[in-house]
KETI-151413 format. One record per residue: x, y, z of N, C-alpha, C in turn; residue in one letter. Coordinates in steps of 0.001 Angstrom, whole numbers, plus 500000, padded with zeros to 6 digits. Each point is the difference from the previous one (the first is absolute). Example, Ala and Ser with C-alpha at 12.3 -4.5 7.8 and 13.67 -1.06 7.14 Angstrom:
BEGIN
513190494310507800499110501190500000500900501200500000A 499650501050499280500820501190500060499230501090500730S 
REM end
This chain:
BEGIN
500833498790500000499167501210500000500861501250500000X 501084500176500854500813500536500188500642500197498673X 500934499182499311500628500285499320498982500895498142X 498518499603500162499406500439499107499675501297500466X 499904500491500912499736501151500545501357501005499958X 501262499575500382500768500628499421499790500781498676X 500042499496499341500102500231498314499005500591500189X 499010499786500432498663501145499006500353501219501123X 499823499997501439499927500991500667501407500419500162X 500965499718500380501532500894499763499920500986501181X 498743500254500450500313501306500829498760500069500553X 499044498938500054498663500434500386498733500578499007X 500906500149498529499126500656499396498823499231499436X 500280499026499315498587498670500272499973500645498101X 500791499950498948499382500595499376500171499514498533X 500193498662499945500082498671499234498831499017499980X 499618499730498793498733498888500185500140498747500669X 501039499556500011500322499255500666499954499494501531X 499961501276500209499407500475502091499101500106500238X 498763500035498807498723499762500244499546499160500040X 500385498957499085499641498595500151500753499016500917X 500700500256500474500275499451502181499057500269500627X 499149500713499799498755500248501107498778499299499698X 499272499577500571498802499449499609498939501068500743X 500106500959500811499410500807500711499595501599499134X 500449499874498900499513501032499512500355499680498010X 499143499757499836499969499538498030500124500974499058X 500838500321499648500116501359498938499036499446498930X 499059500991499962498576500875499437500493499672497930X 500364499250499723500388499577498628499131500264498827X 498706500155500458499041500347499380499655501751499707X 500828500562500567500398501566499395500230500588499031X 501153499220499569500658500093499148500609498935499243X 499527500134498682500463499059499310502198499617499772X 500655499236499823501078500173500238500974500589498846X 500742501251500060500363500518499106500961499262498820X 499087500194499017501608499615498415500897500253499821X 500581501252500370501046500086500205501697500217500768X 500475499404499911500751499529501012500964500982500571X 498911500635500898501047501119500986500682500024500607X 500994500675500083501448499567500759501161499152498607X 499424499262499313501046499300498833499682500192498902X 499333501453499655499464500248498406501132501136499285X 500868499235499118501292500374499509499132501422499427X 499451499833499131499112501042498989499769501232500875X 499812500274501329499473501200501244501335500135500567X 500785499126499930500998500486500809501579501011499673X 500247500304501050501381500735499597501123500026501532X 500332500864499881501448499740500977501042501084500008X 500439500656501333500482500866500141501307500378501255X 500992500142500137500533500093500982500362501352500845X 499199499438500969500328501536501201500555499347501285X 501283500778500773500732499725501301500344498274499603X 500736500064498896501085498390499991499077499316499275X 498202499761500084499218498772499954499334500176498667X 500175499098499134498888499575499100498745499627500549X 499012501136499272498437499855500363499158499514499526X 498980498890499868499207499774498932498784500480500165X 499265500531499031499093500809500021498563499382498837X 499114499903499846498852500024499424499269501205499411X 499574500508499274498572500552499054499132499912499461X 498741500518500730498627499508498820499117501226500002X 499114499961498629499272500678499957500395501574499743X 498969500913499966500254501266499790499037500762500980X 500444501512500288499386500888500612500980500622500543X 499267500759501414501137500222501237500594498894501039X 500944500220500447501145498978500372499354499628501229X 500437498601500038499280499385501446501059499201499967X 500938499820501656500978499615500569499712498840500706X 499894498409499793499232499061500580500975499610500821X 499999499903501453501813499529500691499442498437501055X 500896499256499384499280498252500584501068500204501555X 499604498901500769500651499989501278500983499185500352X 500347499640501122501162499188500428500002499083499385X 500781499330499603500410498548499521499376499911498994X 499267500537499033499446499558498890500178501143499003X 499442500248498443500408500894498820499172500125499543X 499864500434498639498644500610499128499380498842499891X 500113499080500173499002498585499467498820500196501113X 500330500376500885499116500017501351499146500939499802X 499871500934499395499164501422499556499487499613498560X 499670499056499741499265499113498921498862500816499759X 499429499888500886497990500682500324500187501434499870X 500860500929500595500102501065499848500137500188498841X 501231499716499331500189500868498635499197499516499094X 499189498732499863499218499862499450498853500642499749X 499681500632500965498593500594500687500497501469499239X 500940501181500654500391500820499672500846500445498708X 499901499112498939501390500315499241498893500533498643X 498679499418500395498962500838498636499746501791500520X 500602500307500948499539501666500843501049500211500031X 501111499803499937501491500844500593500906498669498988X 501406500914499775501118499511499573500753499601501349X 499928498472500404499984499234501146501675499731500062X 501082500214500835501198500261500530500367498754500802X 500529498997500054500387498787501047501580499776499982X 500315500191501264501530499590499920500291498763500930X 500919499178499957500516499334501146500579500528500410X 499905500222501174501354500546501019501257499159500051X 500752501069500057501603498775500568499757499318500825X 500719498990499977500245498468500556498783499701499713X 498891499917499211498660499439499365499872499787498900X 499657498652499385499512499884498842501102499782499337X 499494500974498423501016499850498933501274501406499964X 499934501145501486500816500337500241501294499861500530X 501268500390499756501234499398500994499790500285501705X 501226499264500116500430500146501547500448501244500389X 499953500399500918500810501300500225501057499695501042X 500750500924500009501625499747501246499295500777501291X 499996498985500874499753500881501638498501499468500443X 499901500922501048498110499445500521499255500633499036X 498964499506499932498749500117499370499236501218500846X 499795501045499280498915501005501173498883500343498833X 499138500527500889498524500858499137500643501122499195X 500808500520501189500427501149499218500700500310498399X 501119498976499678500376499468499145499382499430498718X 498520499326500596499436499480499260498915500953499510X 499624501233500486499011501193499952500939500910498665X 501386500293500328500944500716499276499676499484498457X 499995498547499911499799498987498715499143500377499221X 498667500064500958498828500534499350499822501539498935X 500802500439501376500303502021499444500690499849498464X 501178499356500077500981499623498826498830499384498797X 499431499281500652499180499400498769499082500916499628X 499184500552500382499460501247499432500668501468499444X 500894499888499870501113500802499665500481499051498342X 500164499405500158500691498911498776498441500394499366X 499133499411500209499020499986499110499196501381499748X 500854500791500548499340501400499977498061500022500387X 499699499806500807498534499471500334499402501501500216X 500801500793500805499930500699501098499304500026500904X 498897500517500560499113499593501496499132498715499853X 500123498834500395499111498887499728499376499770501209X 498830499550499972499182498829500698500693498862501144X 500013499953501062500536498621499960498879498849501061X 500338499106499572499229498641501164501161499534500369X 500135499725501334500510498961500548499858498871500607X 500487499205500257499117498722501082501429499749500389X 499746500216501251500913499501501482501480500663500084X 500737499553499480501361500318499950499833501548498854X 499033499840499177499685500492498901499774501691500216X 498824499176501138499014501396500731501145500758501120X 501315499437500494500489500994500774501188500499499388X 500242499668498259500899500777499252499118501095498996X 498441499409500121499212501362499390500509501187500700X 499399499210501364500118501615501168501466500669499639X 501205499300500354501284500607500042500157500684498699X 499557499297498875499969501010498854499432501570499821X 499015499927500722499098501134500223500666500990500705X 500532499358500949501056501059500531501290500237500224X 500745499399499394501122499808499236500282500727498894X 498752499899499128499965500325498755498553500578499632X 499692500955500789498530500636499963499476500367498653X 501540500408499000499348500670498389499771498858499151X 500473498303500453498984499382498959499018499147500688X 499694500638500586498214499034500551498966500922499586X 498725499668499604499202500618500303498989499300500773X 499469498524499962499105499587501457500569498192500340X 499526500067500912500822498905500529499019499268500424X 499949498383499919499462499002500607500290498783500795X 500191499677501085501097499441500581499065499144501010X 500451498683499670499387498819500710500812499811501083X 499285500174501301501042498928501019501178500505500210X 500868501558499872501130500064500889500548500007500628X 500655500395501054500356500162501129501318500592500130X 500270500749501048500931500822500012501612499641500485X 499678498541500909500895499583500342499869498449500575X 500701499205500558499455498891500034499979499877501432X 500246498484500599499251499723501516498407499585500357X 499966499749501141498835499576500639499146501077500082X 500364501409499897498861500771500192499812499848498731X 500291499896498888499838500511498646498881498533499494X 500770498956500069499662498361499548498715499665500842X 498914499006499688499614499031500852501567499234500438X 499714499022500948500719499328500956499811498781499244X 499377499456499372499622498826499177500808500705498152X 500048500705500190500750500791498724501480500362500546X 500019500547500500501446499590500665501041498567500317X 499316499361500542500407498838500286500306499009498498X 498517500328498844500755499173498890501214500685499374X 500168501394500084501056500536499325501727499458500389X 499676500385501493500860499177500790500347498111499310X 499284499505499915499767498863500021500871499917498293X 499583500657499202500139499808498395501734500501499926X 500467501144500925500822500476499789501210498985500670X 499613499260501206500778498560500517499846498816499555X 499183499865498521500335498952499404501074499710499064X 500303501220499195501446499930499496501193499291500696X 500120499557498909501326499079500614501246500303499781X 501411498965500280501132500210499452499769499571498736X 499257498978499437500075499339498470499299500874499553X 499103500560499839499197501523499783500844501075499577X 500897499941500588500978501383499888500553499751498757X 500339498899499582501075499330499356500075500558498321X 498227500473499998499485500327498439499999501660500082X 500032500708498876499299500933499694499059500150500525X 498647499131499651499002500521500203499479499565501807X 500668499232500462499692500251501637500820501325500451X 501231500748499485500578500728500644498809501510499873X 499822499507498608498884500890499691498573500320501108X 499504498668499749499246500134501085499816499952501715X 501473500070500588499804500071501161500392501780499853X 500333500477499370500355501349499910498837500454500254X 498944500095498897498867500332499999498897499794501066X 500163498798500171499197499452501561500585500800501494X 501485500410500252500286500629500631499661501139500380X 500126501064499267499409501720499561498531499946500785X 499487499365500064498671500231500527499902499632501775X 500707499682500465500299500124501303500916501025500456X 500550500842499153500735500870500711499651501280499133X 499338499850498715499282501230499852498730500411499204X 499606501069499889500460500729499913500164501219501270X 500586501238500096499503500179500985500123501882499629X 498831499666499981499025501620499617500007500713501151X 500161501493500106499570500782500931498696500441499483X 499290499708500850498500500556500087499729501174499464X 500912500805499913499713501535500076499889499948498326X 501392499643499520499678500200498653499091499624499035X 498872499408500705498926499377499315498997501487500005X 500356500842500944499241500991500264500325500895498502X 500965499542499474501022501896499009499071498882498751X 498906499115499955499913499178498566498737500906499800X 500702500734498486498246500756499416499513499253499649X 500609499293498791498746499062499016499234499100501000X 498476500674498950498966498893500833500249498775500012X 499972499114500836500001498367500475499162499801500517X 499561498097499647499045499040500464500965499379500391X 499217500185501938501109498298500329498925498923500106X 500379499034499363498794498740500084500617498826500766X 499512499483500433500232498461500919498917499075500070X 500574498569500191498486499135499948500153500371501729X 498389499117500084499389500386501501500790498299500583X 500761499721499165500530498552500791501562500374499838X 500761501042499661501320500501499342501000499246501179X 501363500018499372501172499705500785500546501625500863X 499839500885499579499977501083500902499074500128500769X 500302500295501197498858501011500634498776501069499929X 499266499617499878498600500831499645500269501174500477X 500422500090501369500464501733500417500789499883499972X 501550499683499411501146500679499132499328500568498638X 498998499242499474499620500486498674499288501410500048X 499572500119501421498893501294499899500909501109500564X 501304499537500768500919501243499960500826500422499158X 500049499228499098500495500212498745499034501606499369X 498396498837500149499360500976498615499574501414501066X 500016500068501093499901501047501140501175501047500173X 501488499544499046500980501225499965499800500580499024X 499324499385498971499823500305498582499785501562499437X 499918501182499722499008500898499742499406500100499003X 500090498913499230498714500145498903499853498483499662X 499693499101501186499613498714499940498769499064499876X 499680498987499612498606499746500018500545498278500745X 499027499568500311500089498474500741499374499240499387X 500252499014499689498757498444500333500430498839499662X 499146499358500803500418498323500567499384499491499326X 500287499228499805499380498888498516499287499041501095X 498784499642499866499486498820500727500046498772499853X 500177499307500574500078498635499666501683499069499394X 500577500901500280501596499958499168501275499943500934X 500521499467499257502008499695500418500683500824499410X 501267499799500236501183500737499679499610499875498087X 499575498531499721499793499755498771499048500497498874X 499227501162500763498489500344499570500493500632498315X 501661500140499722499403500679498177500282498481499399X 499968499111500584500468498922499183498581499146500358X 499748499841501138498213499246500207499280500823499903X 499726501185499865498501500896499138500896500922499804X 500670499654498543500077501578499221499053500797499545X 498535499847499691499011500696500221499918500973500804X 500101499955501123499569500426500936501381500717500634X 501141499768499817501284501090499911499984500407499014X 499692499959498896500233500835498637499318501126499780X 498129499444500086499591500993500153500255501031501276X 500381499534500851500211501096501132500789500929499692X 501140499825499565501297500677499426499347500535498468X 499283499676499468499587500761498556499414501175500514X 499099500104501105498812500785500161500987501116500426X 500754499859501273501122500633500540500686500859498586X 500732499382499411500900500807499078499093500674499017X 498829499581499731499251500433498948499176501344500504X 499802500064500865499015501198500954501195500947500468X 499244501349499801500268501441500285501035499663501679X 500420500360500497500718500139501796499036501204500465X 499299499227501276498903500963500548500923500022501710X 500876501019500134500144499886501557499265499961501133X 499216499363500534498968499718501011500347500428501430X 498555501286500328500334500535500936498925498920500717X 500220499340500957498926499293500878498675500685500318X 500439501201500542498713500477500565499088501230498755X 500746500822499556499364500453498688499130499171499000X 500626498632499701499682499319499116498963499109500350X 499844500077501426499140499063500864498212500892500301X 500490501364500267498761501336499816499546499881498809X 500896500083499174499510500087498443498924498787499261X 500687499047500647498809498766499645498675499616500797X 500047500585501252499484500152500660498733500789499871X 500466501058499487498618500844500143499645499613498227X 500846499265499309499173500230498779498891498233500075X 500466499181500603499377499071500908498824500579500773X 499968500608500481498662500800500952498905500475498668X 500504500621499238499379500426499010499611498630499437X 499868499032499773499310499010498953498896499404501215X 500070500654500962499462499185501093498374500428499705X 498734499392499737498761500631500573499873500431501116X 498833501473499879500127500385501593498506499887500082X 
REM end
């Protein structure tokens, strides 16, 4: 169990099909979505490649419009954002990279950070001249949206970010999410080490116990509007997620019902459209109590007296 959980989760991120079907406790929703033709993540024809800070990047393209930045999570690459760019690539000219040490990108020299891997992103929108794009993230994804945003405030314009978190630990994790990370990251072995691709992946599986580690504050300096979304069953904390979207100043929330860490991969429906409606609609900054009078009395008014 262990050793299959490695590989898909790497870090907790759960974000391989493969980690769905270990569970018998929750059945990814297959009936959503039909399964895409073309083969994302290994479609020579979309792809290209670029080097920024030492690393060859591999990158994906589809479709036409304005630029939408799709960023997959720990341990897994564009194949995993299947449903997304599928969904989005007929509305926007759809953007997918692997991150270093992921996928069909190289290794890089040293630790693995967000930060590093956020810089990638900047570079890649720069190479492709995009200029302000869109982005989704999921997990690892959603806390290099954020760092992009404020890192690099002139190419975002709205952000959607599944499941981040600012730093790791027991306040941040369930304790049952903790413990498998723990668990995945002490299954590596010495014969493990021995390959590429275990050195690879204990690298990757590592990083997520020791970071990232965000100061709170700077979540405060993020203009572009953001959705932070989480399932109501997530590997973060439900209130890490709401202090997240509570530093925000032009943030919106919501919890997906019925859902896991896995919810764009078991109802992409129901993350897609969430994130369409989001990027597609005007940014209304919501004053609680103004906005609460306002409906209020126009509510009173439909009332018979």
């Amino acid at each position: 169990m262990i050793s299959t959980l490695r590989m898909a989760l790497l870090a907790g991120v759960l974000l391989l099909a493969s980690a769905c079907t270990t569970s018998t406790d929750h059945v990814p929703d297959v009936s959503v979505v039909s399964p895409p033709v073309v083969p994302y993540g290994a479609n020579a024809a979309a792809s290209g490649t670029f080097e920024h800070d030492g690393v060859a990047l591999y990158y994906e393209t589809y479709g036409e419009g304005a630029p939408l930045l799709i960023v997959h999570g720990n341990g897994a690459s564009i194949g995993s954002m299947a449903a997304q760019i599928e969904y989005f690539k007929s509305r926007y000219r759809v953007v997918a990279m692997d991150s270093r040490d992921h996928g069909r990108s190289a290794d890089s020299i040293g630790p693995l950070t967000y930060e590093a891997m956020t810089d990638d992103l900047a570079a890649l929108i720069d190479h492709l001249r995009l200029g302000p794009v869109d982005v989704i993230g999921w997990s690892d994804g959603g806390i290099e949206a954020l760092l992009l945003a404020a890192r690099h405030p002139d190419k975002v314009n709205k952000i959607v970010s599944l499941a981040p978190n600012l730093s790791p630990g027991p306040g941040v994790f369930y304790r049952e999410t903790e413990d498998l990370l723990k668990a995945s990251l002490a299954s590596h072995n010495q014969e493990s080490r021995q390959t590429a691709a275990g050195r690879r992946a204990e690298k990757v599986a590592a990083m997520v116990l020791k970071e990232p580690n965000i100061d709170p504050e700077l979540i405060e300096n993020i203009s572009a509007p953001t959705l932070i979304l989480a399932g109501d069953h997530d590997m973060v904390r439900i209130e890490h997620i709401v202090e997240i979207f509570n530093r925000l100043p032009n943030g919106q929330l919501a919890v997906l019902p019925d859902s896991t860490h896995m919810v764009p991969f078991d109802n992409p429906r129901l993350f897609n459209d969430t994130a369409a409606k989001f990027l597609g609609s005007p940014f209304t900054k919501r004053d609680r109590i103004a906005d609460f009078l306002m409906s209020y009395e126009k509510l009173r008014a439909t009332i018979p007296r």
